[in-house]
N, C-alpha and C positions, 0 to 999 in steps of 0.2 A: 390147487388149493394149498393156501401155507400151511403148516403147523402152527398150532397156539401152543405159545410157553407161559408156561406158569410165572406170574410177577406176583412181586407185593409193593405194597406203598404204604404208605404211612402221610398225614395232613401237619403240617407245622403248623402248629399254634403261636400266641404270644396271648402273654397272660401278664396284662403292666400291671398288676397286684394279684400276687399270688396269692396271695390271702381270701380272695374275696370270689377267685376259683372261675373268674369273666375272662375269658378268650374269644379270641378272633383268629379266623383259619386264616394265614398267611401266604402257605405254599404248599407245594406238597415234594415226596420223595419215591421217588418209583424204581425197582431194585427186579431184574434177573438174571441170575444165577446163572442159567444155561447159553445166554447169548451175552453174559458180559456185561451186562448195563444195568446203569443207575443212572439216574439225572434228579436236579434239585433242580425247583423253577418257585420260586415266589415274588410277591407283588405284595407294597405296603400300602395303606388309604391312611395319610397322616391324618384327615379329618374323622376317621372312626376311630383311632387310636386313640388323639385325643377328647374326642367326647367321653370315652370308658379311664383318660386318667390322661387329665391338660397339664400335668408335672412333668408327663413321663418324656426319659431320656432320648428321641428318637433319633438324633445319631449313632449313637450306640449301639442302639438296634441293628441298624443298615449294617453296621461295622459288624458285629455278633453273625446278623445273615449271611453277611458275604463270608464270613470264615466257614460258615456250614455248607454252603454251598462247593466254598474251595475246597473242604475237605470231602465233600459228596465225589465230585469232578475228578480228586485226586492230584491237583495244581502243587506245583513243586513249592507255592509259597503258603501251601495250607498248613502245613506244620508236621508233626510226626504222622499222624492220625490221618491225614492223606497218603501217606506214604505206602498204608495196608492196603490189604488186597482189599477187592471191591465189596464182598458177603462182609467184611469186618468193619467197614466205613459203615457200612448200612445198620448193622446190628451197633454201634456208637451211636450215628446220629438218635437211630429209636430206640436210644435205652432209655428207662423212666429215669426223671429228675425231677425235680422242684425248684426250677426257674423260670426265669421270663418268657426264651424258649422253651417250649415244649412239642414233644409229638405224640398225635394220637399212639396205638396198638396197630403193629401194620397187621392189613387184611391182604389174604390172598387173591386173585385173579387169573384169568386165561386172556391169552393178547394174538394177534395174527402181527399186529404190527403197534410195535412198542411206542413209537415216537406220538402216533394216534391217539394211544391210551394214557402217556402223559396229560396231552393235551386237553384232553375229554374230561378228563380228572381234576385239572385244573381247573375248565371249566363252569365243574359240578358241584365242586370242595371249594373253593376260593374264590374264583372270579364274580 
């Protein structure tokens, strides 16, 4: 029998009028400490985005995503903020802010197998 390590994660939001406080779960971020890992996995529905706002920029988004994700991954062309250790990438991406992106409050978990409970997560929260 494995060991279950304790994860968190956190749901990436977007919120194409912050004002108006309407999100849609995007992706999610799933972080443990003890075995090293983080992974970013998100998936966008350009037809639900624009029904909650047909202005909004959705290239930019993609572009916005991919830099969360690069700097999730720790990709050398994510910027500084990829460069950190992994609990510091994770404690950035879910810090609160007041834009387009957002992420929930990460919640804790027990996992036997990390890659599993991405998935599962994704498919619970997002997909």
């Amino acid at each position: 029998m494995q060991d279950k390590h304790l994860y968190e994660y956190a749901v990436i939001r977007v919120l194409p009028r912050v004002e108006r406080e309407e999100f849609l779960n995007v992706g999610i971020i799933v972080f443990c400490k003890k075995s090293k890992f983080i992974q970013v996995l998100y998936a966008l529905d350009e037809k639900r985005l624009q029904a909650l706002a047909p202005e909004f920029d959705y290239e930019q988004l993609v572009l916005n995503l991919e830099s969360f994700q690069k700097i999730g991954h720790g990709t050398k062309d994510g910027g500084p903020i990829a460069q950190m250790d992994i609990p510091s990438r994770f404690r950035w991406l879910t810090a609160v802010r007041s834009s387009v992106i957002q992420t929930s409050r990460p919640h804790p978990g027990l996992s036997d197998n990390l890659e599993a409970t991405v998935q599962r997560l994704f498919a619970d929260l997002v997909a």
